[in-house]
mmCIF file of the C-alpha atoms, coordinates in Angstrom:
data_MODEL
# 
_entry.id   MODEL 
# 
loop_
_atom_site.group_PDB 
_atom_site.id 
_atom_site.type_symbol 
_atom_site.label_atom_id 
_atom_site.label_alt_id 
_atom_site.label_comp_id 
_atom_site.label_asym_id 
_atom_site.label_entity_id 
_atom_site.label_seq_id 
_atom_site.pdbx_PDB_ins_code 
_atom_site.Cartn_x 
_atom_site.Cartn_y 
_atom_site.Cartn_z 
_atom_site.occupancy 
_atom_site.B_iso_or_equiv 
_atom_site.pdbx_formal_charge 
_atom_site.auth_seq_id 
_atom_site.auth_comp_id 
_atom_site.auth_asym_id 
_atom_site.auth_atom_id 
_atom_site.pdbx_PDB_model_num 
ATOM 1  C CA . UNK A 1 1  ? 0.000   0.000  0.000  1.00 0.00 ? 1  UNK A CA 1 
ATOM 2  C CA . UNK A 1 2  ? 2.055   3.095  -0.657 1.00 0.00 ? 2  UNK A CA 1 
ATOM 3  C CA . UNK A 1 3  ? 0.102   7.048  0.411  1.00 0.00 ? 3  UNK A CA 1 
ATOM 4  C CA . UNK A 1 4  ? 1.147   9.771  -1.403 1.00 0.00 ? 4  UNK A CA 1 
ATOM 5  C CA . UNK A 1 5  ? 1.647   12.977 0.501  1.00 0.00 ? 5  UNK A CA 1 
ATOM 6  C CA . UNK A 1 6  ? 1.467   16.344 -0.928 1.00 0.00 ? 6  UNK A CA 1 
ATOM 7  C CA . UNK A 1 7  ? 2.781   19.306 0.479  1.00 0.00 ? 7  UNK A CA 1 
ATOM 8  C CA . UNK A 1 8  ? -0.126  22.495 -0.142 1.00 0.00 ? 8  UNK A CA 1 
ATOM 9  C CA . UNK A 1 9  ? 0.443   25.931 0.186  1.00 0.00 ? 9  UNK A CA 1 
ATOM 10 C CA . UNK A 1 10 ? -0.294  28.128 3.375  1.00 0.00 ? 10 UNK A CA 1 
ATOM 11 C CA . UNK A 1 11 ? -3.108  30.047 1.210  1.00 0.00 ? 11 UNK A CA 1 
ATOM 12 C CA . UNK A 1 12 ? -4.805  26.597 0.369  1.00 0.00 ? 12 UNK A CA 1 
ATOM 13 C CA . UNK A 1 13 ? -4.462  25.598 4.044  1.00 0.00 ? 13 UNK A CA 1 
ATOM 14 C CA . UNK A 1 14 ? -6.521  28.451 4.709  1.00 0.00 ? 14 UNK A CA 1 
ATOM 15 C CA . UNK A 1 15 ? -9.406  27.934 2.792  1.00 0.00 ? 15 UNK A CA 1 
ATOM 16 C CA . UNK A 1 16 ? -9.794  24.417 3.763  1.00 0.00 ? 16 UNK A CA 1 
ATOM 17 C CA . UNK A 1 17 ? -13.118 24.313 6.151  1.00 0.00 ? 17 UNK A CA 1 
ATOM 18 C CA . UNK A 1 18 ? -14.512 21.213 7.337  1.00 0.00 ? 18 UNK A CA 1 
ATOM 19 C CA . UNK A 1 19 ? -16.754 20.205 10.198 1.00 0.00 ? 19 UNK A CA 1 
ATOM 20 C CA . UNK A 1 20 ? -20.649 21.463 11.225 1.00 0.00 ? 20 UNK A CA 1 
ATOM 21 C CA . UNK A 1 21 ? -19.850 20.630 15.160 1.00 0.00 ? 21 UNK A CA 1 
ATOM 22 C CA . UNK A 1 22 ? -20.222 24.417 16.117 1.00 0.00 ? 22 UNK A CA 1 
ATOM 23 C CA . UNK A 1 23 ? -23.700 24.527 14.473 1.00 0.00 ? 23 UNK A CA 1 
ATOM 24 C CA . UNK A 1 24 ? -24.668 21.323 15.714 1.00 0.00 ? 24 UNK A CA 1 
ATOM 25 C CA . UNK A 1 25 ? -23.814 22.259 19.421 1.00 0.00 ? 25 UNK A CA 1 
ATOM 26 C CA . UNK A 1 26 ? -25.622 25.331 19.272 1.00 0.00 ? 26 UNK A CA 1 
ATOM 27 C CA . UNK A 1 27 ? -28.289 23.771 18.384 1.00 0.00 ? 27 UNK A CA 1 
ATOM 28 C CA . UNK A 1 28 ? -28.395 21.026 21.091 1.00 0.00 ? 28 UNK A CA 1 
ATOM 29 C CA . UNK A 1 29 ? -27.573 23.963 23.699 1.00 0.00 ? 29 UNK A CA 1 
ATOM 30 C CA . UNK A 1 30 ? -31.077 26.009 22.518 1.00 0.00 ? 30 UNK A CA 1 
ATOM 31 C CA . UNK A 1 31 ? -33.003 22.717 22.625 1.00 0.00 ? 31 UNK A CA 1 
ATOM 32 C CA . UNK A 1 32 ? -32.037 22.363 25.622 1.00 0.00 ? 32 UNK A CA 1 
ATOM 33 C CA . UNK A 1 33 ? -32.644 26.077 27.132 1.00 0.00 ? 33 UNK A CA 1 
ATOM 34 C CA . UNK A 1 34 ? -36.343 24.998 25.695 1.00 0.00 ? 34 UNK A CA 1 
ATOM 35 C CA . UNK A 1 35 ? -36.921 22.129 27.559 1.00 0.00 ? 35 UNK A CA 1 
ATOM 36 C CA . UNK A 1 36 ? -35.484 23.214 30.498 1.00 0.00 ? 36 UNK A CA 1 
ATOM 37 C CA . UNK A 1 37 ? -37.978 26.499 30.486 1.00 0.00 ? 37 UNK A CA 1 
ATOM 38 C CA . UNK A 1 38 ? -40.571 24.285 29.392 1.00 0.00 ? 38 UNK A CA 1 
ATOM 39 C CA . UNK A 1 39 ? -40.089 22.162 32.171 1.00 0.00 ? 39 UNK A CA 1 
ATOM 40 C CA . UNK A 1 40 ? -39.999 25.180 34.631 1.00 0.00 ? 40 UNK A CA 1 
ATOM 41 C CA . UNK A 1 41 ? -43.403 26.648 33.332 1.00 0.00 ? 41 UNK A CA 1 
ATOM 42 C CA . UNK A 1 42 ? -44.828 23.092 33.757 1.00 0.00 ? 42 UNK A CA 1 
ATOM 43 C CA . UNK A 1 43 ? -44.112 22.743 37.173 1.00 0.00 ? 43 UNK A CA 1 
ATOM 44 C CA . UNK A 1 44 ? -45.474 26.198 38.291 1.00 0.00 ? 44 UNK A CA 1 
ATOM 45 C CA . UNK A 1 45 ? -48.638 25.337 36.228 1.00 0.00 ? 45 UNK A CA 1 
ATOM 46 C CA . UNK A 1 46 ? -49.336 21.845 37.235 1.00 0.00 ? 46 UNK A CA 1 
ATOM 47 C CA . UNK A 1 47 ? -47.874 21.444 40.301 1.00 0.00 ? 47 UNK A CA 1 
ATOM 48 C CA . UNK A 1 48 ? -47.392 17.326 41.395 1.00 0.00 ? 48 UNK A CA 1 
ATOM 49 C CA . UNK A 1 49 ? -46.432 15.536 44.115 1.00 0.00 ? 49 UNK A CA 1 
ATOM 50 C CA . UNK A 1 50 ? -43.085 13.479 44.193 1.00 0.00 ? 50 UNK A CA 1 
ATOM 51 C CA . UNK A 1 51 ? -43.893 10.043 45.040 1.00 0.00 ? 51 UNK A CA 1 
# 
């Protein structure tokens, strides 16, 4: 098996982009600001006891 390796240029380097984790995280950290202030308005409006 032989892997060729090419050496780019600094300008190239800087164009490459890759990964959609920031997005992704941001959207898992709103979701979860809803449900979490969901969950708060639930409780004050129906109240239940813990069993």
């Amino acid at each position: 098996m032989v892997i060729n390796i090419k050496k780019i240029s600094d300008e190239k380097l800087e164009k490459i982009s890759g990964g959609g984790i920031e997005w992704l995280g941001i959207g898992v950290g709103i979701a979860t600001l809803i449900v979490f202030i969901s969950g708060i308005i639930e409780g004050y409006t129906n109240p239940g006891r813990c069993n």
